[in-house]
C-alpha positions in Angstrom: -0.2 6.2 9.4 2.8 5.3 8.4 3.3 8.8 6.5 2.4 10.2 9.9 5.6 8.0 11.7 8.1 9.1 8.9 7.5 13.0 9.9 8.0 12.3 12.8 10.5 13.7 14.5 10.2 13.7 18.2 10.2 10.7 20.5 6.9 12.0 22.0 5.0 12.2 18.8 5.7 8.3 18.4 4.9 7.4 22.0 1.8 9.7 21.6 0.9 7.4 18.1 1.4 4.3 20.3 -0.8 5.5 23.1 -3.3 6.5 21.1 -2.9 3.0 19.5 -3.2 1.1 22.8 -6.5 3.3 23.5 -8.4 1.6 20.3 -7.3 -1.3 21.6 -8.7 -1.1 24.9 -11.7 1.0 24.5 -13.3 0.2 20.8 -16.8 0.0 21.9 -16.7 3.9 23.6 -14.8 5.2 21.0 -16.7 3.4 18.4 -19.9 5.4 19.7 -18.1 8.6 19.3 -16.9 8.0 16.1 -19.3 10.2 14.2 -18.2 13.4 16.2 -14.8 12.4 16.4 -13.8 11.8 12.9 -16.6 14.1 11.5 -15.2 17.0 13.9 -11.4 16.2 12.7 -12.1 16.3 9.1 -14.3 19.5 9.2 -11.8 21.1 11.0 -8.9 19.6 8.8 -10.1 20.6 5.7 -11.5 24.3 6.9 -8.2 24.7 8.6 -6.1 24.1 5.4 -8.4 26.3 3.2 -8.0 29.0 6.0 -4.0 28.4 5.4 -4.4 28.5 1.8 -6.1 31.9 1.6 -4.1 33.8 3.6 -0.6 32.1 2.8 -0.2 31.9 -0.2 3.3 30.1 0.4 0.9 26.8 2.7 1.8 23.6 0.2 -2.0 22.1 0.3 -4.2 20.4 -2.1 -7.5 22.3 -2.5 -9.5 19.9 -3.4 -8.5 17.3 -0.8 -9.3 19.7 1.6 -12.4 20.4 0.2 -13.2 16.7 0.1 -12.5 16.6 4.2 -14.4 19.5 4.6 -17.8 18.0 2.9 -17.1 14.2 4.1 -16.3 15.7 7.5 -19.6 17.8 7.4 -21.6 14.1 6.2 -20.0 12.2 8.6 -20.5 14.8 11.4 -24.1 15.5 10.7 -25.3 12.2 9.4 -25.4 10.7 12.6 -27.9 7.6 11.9 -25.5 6.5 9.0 -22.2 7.6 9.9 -20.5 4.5 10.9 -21.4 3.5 7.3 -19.7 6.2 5.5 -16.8 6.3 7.9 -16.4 2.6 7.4 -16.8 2.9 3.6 -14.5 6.2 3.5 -11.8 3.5 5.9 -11.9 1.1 3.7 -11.3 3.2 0.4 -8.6 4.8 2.1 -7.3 1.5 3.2 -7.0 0.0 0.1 -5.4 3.6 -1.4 -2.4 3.1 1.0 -2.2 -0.4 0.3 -1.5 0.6 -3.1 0.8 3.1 -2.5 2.8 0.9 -0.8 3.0 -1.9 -3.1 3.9 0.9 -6.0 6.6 1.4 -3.4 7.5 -2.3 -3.3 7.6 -2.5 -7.7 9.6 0.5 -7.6 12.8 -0.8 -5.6 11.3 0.0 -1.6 12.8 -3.2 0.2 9.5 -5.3 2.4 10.0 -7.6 5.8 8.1 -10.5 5.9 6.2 -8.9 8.8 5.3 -5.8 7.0 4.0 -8.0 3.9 2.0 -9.6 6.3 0.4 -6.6 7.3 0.1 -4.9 3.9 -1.9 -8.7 2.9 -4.2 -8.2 6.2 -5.0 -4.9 5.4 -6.3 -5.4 1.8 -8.3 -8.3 3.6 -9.5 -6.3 6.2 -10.3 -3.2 4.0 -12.5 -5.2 1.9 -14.2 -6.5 5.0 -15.5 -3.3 6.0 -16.5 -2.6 2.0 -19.0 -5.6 2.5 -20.2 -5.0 5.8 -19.0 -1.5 7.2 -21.8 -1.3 10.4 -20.7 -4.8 11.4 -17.1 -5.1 11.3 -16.7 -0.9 12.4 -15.6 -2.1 16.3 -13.2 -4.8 15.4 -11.3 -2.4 13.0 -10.9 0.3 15.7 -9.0 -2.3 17.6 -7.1 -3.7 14.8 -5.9 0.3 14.2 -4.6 0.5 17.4 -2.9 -3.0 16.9 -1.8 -1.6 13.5 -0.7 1.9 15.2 1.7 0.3 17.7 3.5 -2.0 14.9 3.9 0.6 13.2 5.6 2.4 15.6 7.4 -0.4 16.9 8.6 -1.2 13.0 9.2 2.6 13.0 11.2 2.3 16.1 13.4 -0.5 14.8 13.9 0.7 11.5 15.1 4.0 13.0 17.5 2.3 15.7 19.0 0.3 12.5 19.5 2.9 10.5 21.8 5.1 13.3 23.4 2.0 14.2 24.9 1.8 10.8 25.8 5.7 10.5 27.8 5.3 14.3 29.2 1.9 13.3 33.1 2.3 14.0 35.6 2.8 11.1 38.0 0.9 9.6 39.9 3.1 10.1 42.4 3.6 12.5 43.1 7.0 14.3 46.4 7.5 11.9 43.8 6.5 8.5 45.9 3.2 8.5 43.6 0.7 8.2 43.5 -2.1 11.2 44.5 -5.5 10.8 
C-alpha cells in the first residue's frame, strides 16, 4: 500500500485510498462475502492485463512471472469459491510478511522509522501470522484493520508530504541583497 501512496501523485488518488479505507472499515462483513470475486476478478484481470501490455509493447516494464502468478492465483481464488477466503487469507498473510520485510531492509539500510510507523510494521508481522494460523477466522477482522491500516497510511503519507514542502518553501537566510540577516 504504501508503494501505492508513494506514486501517487494526485490529491484524489489519496482521498480515493482513504475512502476506500474507511469502506473496509465500515462494511467488512459485505465485503468480506465478495471477497472471492473481488480479489479473484482483480488479480485475473491484473495479471492478463500486464501480459497483454507485455506482448504488444515491447517497451511495458513488467515482470512476467509475477503476472503470471496473479493470473493463476487470481483464476484459484476466483473459481475456488468454497476455499477462497483460505487462500486469499494465506496469499494476505505471505504478502504481509513480504512487505514487512521490505520495509525493515529499508530500516537496516539507512530509511529513518516513527515510533508510530514501528508500531504498525510490529502489528503487522503479528497480525500476518494471525491469519497464517487461522485464515477463515480472522479474514473479517483483517478487512477492517486494512482500511484502518489504509487511512494511516495516508494520513502518514499526508504528513510526511506537508513536511517535506514545508522545508523546500522555508524562507532564506538570505536577505533580498544576498546579505545575510542579523
Amino acid at each position: 500500500m504504501k508503494r501505492f501512496l508513494r506514486g501517487a501523485r494526485h490529491n484524489r488518488q489519496i482521498y480515493a485510498f482513504a475512502l476506500l479505507g474507511l469502506l473496509l472499515i465500515l462494511f467488512p462483513g459485505q465485503i468480506t462475502n465478495y471477497a472471492s470475486e473481488l480479489i479473484g476478478g482483480l488479480m485475473l484481470l491484473y495479471g492478463a492485463f500486464d501480459l497483454f501490455m507485455h506482448h504488444f509493447y515491447r517497451t511495458h516494464h513488467i515482470h512476467t512471472g509475477t503476472s503470471l502468478l496473479y493470473l493463476i492465483l487470481g483464476a484459484v481464488i476466483l473459481f475456488q469459491t468454497q476455499q477462497a477466503l483460505v487462500t486469499i487469507g494465506i496469499t494476505w498473510g505471505i504478502i504481509s510478511l513480504r512487505e514487512g520485510a521490505y520495509e525493515i531492509d529499508e530500516i537496516l539500510n539507512g530509511r529513518k522509522i516513527t515510533i508510530p510507523q514501528a508500531i504498525m510494521l510490529f502489528l503487522s508481522f503479528i497480525f500476518a501470522a494471525m491469519l497464517l494460523f487461522d485464515p477463515f477466522h480472522h479474514f473479517e477482522f483483517h478487512v477492517r484493520l486494512v482500511g484502518f491500516e489504509m487511512i494511516f497510511d495516508t494520513l502518514d503519507f499526508m504528513w510526511a508530504e506537508r513536511s517535506r514542502t514545508k522545508t523546500e518553501k522555508a524562507p532564506s537566510e538570505e536577505g533580498a541583497d544576498g546579505d545575510h540577516k542579523a
